[in-house]
Structures are given as structure tokens and as C-alpha cells.
LOMI-862061 format. One line per field, with one value per residue (C-alpha): residue number from 1; residue in three letters; x, y, z. Coordinates in nm, 4 decimals. Example, Ala and Ser with C-alpha at 12.3 -4.5 7.8 and 13.67 -1.06 7.14 Angstrom:
residues 2
nr 1 2
rest ALA SER
X 1.2300 1.3670
Y -0.4500 -0.1060
Z 0.7800 0.7140
END
This chain:
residues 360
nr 1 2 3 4 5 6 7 8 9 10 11 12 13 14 15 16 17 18 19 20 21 22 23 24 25 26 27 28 29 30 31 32 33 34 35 36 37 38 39 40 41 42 43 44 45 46 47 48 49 50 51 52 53 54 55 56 57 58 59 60 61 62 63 64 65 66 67 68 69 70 71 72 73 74 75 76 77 78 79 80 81 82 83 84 85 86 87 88 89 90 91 92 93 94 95 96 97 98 99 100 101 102 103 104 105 106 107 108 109 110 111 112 113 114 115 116 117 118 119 120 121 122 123 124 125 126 127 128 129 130 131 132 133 134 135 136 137 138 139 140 141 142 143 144 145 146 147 148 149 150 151 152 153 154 155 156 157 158 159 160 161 162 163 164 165 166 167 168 169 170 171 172 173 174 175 176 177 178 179 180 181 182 183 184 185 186 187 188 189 190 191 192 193 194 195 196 197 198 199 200 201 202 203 204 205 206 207 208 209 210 211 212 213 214 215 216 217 218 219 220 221 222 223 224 225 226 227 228 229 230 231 232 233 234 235 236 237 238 239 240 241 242 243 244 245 246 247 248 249 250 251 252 253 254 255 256 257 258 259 260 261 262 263 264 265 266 267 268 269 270 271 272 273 274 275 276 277 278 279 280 281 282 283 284 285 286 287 288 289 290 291 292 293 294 295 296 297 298 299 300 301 302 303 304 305 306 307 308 309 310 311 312 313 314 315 316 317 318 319 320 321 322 323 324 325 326 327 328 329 330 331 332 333 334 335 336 337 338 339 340 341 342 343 344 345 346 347 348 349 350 351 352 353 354 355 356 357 358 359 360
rest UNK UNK UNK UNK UNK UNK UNK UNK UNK UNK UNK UNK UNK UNK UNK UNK UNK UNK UNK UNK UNK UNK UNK UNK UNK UNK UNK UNK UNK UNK UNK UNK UNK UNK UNK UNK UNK UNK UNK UNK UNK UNK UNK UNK UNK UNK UNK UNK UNK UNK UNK UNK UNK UNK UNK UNK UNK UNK UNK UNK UNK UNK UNK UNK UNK UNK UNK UNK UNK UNK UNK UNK UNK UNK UNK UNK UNK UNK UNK UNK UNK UNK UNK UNK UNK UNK UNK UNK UNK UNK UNK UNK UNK UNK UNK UNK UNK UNK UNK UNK UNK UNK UNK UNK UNK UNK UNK UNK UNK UNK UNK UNK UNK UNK UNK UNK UNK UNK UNK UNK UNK UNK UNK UNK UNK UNK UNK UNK UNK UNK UNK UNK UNK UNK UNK UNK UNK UNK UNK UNK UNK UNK UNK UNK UNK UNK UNK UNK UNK UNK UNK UNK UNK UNK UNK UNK UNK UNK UNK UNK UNK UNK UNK UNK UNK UNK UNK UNK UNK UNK UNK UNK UNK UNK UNK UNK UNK UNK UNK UNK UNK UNK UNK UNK UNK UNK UNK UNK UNK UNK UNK UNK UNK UNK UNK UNK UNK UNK UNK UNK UNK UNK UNK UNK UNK UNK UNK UNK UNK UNK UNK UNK UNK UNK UNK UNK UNK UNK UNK UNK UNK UNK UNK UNK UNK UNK UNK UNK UNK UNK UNK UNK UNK UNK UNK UNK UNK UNK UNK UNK UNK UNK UNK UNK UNK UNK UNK UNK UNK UNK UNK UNK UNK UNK UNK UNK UNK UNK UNK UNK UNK UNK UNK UNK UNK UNK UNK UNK UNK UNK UNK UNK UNK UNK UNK UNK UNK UNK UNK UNK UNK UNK UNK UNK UNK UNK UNK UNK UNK UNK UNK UNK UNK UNK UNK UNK UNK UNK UNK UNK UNK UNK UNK UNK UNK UNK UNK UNK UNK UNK UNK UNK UNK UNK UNK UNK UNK UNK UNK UNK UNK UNK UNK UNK UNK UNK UNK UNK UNK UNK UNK UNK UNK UNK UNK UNK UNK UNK UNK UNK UNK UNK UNK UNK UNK UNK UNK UNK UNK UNK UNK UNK UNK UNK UNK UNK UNK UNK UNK UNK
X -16.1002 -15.8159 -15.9632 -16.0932 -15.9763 -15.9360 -15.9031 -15.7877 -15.8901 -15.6041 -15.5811 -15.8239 -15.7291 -15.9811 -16.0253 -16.2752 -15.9778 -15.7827 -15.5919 -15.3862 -15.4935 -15.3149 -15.2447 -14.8676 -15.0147 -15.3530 -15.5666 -15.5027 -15.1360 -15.2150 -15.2129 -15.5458 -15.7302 -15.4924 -15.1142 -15.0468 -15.1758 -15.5555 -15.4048 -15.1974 -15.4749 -15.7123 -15.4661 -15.3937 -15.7672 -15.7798 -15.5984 -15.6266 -15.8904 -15.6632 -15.2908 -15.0990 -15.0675 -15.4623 -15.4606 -15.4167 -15.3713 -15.4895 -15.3229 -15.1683 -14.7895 -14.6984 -14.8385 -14.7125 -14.3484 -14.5231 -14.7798 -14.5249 -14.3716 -14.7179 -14.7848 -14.4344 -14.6299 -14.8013 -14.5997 -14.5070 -14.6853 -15.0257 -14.9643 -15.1872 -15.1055 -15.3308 -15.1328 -15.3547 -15.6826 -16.0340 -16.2565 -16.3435 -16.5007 -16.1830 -15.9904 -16.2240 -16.2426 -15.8420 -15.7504 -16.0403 -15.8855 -15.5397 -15.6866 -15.9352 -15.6259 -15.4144 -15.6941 -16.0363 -16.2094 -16.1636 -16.3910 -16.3482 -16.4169 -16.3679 -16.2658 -16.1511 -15.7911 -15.9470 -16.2297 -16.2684 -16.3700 -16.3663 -16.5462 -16.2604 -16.3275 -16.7035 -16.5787 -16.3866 -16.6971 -16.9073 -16.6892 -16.6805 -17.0537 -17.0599 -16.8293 -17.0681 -17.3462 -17.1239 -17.0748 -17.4367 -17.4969 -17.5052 -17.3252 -17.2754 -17.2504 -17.2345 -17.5138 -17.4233 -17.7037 -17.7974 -17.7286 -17.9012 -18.0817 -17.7847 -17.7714 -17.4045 -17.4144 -17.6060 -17.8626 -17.9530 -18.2980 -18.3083 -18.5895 -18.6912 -18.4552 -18.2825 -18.0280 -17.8843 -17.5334 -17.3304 -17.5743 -17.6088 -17.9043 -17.8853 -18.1726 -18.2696 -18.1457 -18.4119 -18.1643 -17.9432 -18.0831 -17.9087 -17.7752 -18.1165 -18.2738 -18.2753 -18.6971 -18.6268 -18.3202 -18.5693 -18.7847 -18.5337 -18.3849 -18.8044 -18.8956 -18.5482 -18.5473 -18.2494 -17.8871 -17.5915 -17.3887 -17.0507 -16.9069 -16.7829 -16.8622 -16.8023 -16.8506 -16.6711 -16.4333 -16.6280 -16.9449 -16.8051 -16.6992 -16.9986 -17.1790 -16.8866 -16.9581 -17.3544 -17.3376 -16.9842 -16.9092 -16.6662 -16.4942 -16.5401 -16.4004 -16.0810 -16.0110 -16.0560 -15.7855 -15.5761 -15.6708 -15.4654 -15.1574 -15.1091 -14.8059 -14.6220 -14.3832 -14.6951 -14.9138 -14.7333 -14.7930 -15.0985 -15.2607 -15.1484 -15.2558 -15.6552 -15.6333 -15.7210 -16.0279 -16.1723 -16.4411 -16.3873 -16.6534 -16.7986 -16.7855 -17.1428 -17.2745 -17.0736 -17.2218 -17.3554 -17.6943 -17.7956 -17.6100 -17.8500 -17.8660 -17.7494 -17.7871 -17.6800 -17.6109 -17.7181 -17.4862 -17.3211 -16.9050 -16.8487 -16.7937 -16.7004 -16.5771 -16.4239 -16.5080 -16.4900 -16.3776 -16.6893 -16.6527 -16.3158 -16.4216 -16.7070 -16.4106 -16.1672 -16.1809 -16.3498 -16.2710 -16.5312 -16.6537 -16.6498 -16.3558 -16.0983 -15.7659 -15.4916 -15.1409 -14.7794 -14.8324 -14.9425 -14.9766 -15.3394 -15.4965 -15.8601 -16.0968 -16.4974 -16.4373 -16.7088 -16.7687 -16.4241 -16.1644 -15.8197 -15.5726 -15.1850 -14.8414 -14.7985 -14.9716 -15.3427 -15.5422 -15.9441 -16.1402 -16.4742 -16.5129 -16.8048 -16.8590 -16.5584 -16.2700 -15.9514 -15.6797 -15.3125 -15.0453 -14.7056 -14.8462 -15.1885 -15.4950 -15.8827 -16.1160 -16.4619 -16.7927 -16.8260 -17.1651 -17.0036 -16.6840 -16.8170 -16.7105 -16.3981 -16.3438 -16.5168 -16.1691 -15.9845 -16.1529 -16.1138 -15.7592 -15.7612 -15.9368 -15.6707 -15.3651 -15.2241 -15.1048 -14.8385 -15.1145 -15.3231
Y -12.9192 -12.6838 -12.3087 -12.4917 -12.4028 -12.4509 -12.1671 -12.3069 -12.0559 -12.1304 -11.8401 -11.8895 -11.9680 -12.3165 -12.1123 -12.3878 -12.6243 -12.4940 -12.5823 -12.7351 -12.4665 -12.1496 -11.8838 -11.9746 -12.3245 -12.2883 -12.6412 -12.6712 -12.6997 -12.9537 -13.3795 -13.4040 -13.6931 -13.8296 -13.8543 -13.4826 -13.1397 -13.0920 -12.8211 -13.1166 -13.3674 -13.1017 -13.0398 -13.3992 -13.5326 -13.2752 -13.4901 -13.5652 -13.3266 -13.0382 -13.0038 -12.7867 -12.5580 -12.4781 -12.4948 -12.2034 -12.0925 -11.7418 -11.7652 -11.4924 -11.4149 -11.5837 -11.9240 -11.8973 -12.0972 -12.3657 -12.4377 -12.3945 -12.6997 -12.8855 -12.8396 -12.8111 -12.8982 -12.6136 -12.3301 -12.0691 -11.7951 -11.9243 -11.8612 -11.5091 -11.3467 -11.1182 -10.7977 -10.9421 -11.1036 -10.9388 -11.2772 -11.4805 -11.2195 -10.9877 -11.3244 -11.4551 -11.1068 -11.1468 -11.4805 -11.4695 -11.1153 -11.2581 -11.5783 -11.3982 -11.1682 -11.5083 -11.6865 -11.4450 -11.7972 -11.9362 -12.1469 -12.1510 -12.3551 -12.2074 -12.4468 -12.5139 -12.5873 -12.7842 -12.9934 -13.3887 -13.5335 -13.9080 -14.0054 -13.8277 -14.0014 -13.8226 -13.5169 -13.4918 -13.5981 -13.3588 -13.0550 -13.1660 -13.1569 -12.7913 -12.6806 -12.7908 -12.5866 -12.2849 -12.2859 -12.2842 -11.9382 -12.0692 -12.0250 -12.3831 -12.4297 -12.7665 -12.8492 -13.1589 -13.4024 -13.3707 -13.6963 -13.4977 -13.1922 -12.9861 -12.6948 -12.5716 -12.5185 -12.2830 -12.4260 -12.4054 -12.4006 -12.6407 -12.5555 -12.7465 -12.9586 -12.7556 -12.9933 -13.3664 -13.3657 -13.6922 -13.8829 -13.5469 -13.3847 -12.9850 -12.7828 -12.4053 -12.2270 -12.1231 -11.9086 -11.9273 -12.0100 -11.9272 -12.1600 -12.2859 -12.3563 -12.7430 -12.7212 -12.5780 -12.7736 -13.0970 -12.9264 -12.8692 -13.2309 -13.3520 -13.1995 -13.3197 -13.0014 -12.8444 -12.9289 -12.7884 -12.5207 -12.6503 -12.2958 -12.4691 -12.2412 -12.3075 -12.0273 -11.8517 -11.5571 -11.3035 -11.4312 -11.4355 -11.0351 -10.9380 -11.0189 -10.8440 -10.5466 -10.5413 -10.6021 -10.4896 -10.2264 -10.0128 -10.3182 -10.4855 -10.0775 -10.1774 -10.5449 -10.3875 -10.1379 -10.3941 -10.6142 -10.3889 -10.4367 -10.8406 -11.0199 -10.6221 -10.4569 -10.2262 -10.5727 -10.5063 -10.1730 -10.1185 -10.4224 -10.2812 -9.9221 -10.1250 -10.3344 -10.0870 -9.9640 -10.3029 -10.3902 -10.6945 -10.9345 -11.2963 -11.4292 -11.5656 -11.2034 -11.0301 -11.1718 -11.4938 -11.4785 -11.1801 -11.3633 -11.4659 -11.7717 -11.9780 -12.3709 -12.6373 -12.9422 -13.2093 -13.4560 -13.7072 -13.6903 -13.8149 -13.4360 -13.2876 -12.9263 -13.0696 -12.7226 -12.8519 -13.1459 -13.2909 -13.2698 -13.4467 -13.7337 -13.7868 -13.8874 -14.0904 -14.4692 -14.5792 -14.8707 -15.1264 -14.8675 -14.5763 -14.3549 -14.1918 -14.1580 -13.9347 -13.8541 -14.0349 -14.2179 -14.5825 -14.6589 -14.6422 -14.7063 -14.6375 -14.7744 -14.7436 -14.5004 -14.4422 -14.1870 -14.0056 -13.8530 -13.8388 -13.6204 -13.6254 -13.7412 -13.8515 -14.1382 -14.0418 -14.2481 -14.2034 -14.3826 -14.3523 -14.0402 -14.0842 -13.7940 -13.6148 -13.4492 -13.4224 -13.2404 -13.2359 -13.0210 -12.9070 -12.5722 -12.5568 -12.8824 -12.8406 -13.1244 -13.0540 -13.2850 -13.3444 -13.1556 -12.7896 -12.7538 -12.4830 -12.2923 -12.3604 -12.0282 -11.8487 -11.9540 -11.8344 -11.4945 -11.4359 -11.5283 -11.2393 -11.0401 -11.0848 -11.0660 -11.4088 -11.4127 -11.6770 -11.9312 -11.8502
Z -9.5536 -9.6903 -9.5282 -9.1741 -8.8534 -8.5166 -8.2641 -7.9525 -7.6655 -7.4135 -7.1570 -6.8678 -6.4911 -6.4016 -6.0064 -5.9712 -5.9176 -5.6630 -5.5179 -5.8515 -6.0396 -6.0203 -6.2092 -6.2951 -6.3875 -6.4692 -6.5433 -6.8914 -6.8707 -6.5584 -6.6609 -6.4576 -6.6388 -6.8709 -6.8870 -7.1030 -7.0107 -7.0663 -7.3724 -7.5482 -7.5219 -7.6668 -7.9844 -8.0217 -8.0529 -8.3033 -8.6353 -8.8531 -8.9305 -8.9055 -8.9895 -8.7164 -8.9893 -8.9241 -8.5493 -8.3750 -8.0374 -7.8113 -7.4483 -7.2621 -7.2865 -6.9383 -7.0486 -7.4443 -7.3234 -7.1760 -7.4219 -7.6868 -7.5488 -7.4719 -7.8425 -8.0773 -8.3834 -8.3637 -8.5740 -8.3585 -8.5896 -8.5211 -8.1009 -8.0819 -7.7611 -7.5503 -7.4030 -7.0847 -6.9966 -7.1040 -7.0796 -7.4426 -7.6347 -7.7711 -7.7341 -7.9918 -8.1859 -8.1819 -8.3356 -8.5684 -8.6964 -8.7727 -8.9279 -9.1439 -9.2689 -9.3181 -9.5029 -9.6270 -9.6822 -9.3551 -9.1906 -8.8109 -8.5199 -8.1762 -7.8776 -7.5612 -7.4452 -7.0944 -7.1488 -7.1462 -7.4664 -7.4645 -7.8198 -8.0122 -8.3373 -8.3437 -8.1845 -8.5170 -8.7389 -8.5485 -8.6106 -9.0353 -9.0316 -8.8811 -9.1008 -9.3623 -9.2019 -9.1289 -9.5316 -9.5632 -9.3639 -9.0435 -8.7126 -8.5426 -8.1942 -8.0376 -7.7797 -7.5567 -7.5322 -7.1426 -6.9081 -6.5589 -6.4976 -6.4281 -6.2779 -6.3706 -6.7285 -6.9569 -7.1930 -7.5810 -7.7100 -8.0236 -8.2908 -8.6084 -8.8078 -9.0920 -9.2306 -9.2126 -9.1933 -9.1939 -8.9906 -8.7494 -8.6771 -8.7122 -8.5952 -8.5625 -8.2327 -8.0570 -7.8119 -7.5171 -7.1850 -6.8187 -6.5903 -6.4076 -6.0673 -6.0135 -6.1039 -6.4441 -6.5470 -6.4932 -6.6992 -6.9854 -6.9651 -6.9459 -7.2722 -7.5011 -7.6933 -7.4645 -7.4509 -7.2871 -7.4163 -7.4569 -7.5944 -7.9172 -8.2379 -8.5744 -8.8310 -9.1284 -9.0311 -9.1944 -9.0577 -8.6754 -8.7930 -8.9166 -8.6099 -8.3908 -8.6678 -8.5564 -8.1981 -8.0991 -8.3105 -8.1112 -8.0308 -8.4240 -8.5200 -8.3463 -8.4539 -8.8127 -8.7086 -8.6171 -8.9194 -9.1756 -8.9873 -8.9144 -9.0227 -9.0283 -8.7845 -8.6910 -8.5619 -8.1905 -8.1463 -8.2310 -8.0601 -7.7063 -7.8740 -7.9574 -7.6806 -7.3760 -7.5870 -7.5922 -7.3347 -7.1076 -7.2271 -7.2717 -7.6257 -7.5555 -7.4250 -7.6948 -7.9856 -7.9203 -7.7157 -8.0354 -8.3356 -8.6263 -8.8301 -8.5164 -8.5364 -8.2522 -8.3680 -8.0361 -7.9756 -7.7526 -7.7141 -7.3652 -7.2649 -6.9674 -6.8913 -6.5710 -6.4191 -6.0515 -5.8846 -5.8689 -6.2254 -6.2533 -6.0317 -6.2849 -6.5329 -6.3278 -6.3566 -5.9817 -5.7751 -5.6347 -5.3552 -5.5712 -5.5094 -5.7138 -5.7275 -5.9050 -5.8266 -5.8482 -5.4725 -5.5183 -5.1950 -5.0803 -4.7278 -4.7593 -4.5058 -4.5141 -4.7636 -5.0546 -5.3346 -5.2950 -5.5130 -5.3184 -5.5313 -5.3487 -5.4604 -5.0711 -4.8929 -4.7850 -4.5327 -4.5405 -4.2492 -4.2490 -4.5192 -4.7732 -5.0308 -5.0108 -5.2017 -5.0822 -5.2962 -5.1553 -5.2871 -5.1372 -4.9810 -4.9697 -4.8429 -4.9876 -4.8181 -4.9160 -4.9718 -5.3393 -5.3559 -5.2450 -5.4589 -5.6700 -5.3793 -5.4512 -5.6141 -5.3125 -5.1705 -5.4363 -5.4280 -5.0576 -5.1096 -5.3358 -5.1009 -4.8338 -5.0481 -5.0206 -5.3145 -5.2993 -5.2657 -5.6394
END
């Protein structure tokens, strides 16, 4: 698939999981499910459908060294770097501007540098068969079949069936639906015609621009701007000239929830965003009573302890804890029960709040 690419988006902060999370090493440079950073295990799974060549990468300067060095295949040309932060929509709008100008007939898949994929092989055969559809006129996004009614993820409405791609199912989007009350989540997972938004899109460059160009046209005015000067001694300059003009914005309120000719494509990849750490206990292997366990320390002393995920590179002793989370790191403690760590970044923002810095 010679004009396909991936678009890795590598530049947000994972709040949610603080206390190992921060913003000098945010989760997806962290090893927090398998052995390499969440960012190399998310290039790695990607061959052999794409070369390095045709992976590339938009972070923010402070985290460019390190992922350089997660990822050394990856030419350095194809890390795009934000002047700073402004949420996924100009991040998009950015690497999609400099790929289009590399390659007019490209073909592009947007991803994620930190989620948990554990069906790699069909991961890969899923993102060939929306490449397919994106060729057709469509805009793919991947819907992830739903295993509970939750509550924590947005929601895509699947219509009738429009194509058969190797094997997978594509239907009509029927629209984007917002993270729900527990009642109408069990109603989405009770009917089968909703899955979860994963906020993987596969589309052609000038597709993704033409819908910047009709929904975001101050902001598409600006990337075209930029667009005449990539790969010249002007690129620098006049990205930090565009870049305060553009609006700080969601890729999925930017152009997504309005974009035309959208498709999901349902299926099952063993994904998790491992947003929280409830989230990454759902992925760790459990022992007998149902804990979890990360960190270098194999000692463990764990008595009449159930359902827990202890995180620490020192020795931790549980008695008599069910349901709980405890993450240890050199300067900073979180024990919380397992049903309230999307509060988690409630910390994080009164941290903020109260200026202690040296702890995010």
C-alpha cells in the first residue's frame, strides 16, 4: 500500500494516570503494560503494513528527544512538531498538511501513540480494509465492538452495511454519540448497533482537508498557508506565524461529529485506551485472587487482598484491602478504590490550582 499512512498522534499528557504520568514523562513514553513505552509498542505493531518511511509522528518539541529514541526507525523528517499544545484537531490539521504536500495521493490513518492493542495481526488487517473504503469516498473510523455498557467512552451510531471488506463488515455512520449515563450506555450495548469510538480515522489527505476547508475554514485558510512552504527554510517561521491563529480544538468536534461520507467499521482488537488505572488493571495478567502487579520489586506480601493493582518498585504489603489501587512513585502516593480513579485528574487539576508544580 505504497501512498498509506500512519499519523501517530503522540503529544498528550495521560492526567488520568497520575501519579506516573507527568508532563516531563507523559504515559506514552511510560513501559506500563508491556516491556517498551506505550509510543514504541504502538509503532512496532504497526509492520509490516507500513515502512517507517510512512509512519509519522506529531508530539510537542519537549517529548521529540525521547520518542526519537523510543522509535529510531522512524526518519527524523517525518517527527512534525507543535510550537505547543492546542488539543487533536490542528495536531491532525498539521501532520496531514505536511504529508499531503509530501505525497498528494496519500491515504491516511490517524492513531494513537498510548493505547493497548492486543490482536495486532487484525489491528493491521483492519486498518488495510479502511484504507480500501477511504479510496472509495469514505472516511473510516474504527468503532470497538462493546464488552459492558460503559460509561467512559463516546459512542458511534452504525447504519446499514455499505461494503465487505476482507471479511470486515463496514456500515454507514449514523453519527457520534456522547459519553452516556449508565441507563443509556445499557441501552446502546442492548440494541448492537453502537460501538465505541476509538478515535482511529482513516481517510485520504485531501479528503481529511476538504472537510477542515468546510467546517474549519479559518483554521483549513491557515494550514493551506502553511502548505506552500513545507520542506523550505520558510516551514519554521511561518508555522509559529499560523499557529497562534489556530483555535484550540478536538479533532472529533473540529470536523468529525459534521464530516460526511463517514463509515465505522465494528470490530474486536483486544483494545484498551488504558485512560485510568482502572483501565490498566483491566490489562495486567491477575493472580488467583485477582490483583495486579507492575513494577521492578518482586517481593510481594499480600494478605486477604482481592481485586487490586499495586504499582511500586519498593516492597508493598496489602492486608485486608479489596478494590483498590495503589500507585507508588519516589515523590508522590495515590491509593484510591478502583471504581473512583477518574478522579485522578481532579488531583492533577487542583495541583494546578495550587501551584505545585514539581509534582505534574
Amino acid at each position: 500500500m505504497e501512498h498509506f499512512y500512519a499519523l501517530i498522534m503522540a503529544g498528550g499528557g495521560g492526567t488520568r494516570l497520575w501519579p506516573m504520568s507527568r508532563q516531563d514523562t507523559p504515559k506514552q513514553l511510560l513501559p506500563l503494560v508491556e516491556n517498551h513505552s506505550m509510543f514504541a509498542t504502538s509503532v512496532e505493531r504497526l509492520a509490516p503494513l507500513f515502512t517507517p518511511e510512512r509512519i509519522y509522528v506529531v508530539t510537542g518539541r519537549k517529548y521529540l528527544n525521547a520518542l526519537m529514541e523510543h522509535a529510531p526507525q522512524i526518519p527524523e523528517e517525518n517527527f512534525i512538531i507543535e510550537p505547543y499544545g492546542k488539543e487533536s484537531g490542528p495536531a491532525a490539521a498539521l501532520g496531514l498538511t505536511v504529508i499531503q504536500k509530501r505525497d498528494p495521493q496519500a491515504t491516511v490513518a490517524i492513531l494513537t501513540a498510548d493505547h493497548h492493542i492486543t490482536r495486532k495481526d487484525r489491528f493491521r488487517d483492519v486498518l488495510a480494509a479502511a484504507a480500501d473504503l477511504a479510496q472509495r469516498g469514505y472516511i473510516a473510523t474504527l468503532g470497538i465492538s462493546p464488552s459492558y455498557p460503559a460509561t467512559g467512552f463516546g459512542y458511534i451510531h452504525q447504519g446499514e452495511d455499505i461494503a465487505i471488506i476482507n471479511g470486515f463488515h463496514c456500515h454507514a455512520s449514523l453519527g457520534f454519540r456522547e459519553k452516556p449515563d449508565a441507563d443509556k450506555a445499557a441501552e446502546f450495548l442492548a440494541s448492537g448497533d453502537y460501538t465505541w469510538n476509538s478515535g482511529m480515522f482513516i481517510w485520504t489527505a485531501a479528503q481529511a482537508m476538504a472537510e477542515f476547508k468546510r467546517q474549519q475554514p479559518e483554521m483549513y485558510a491557515l494550514f493551506d498557508q502553511l502548505s506552500s512552504v513545507v520542506d523550505t527554510p520558510d516551514y519554521q517561521s511561518t508555522l509559529e506565524e499560523i499557529w497562534e491563529g489556530v483555535n484550540k480544538i478536538s479533532l472529533d468536534y473540529a470536523v468529525m461529529e459534521g464530516a460526511q461520507r463517514m463509515a465505522v467499521i465494528p470490530v474486536d482488537i483486544g483494545w484498551n485506551d488504558v485512560g485510568s488505572w482502572a483501565s490498566m488493571y483491566e490489562v495486567l495478567k491477575l493472580d488467583k485472587s485477582g490483583n495486579g502487579f507492575k513494577g521492578r520489586q518482586p517481593e510481594r506480601v499480600i494478605v486477604d487482598t482481592e481485586n487490586t493493582l499495586v504499582y511500586s518498585d519498593k516492597l508493598i504489603v496489602t492486608i485486608g484491602v479489596q478494590d483498590m489501587i495503589v500507585i507508588d512513585t519516589p515523590d508522590a502516593l495515590l491509593i484510591c478504590h478502583k471504581d473512583r480513579t477518574q478522579e485522578v485528574k481532579d488531583v492533577v487539576n487542583h495541583l494546578l490550582r495550587t501551584k505545585n508544580y514539581k509534582f505534574l
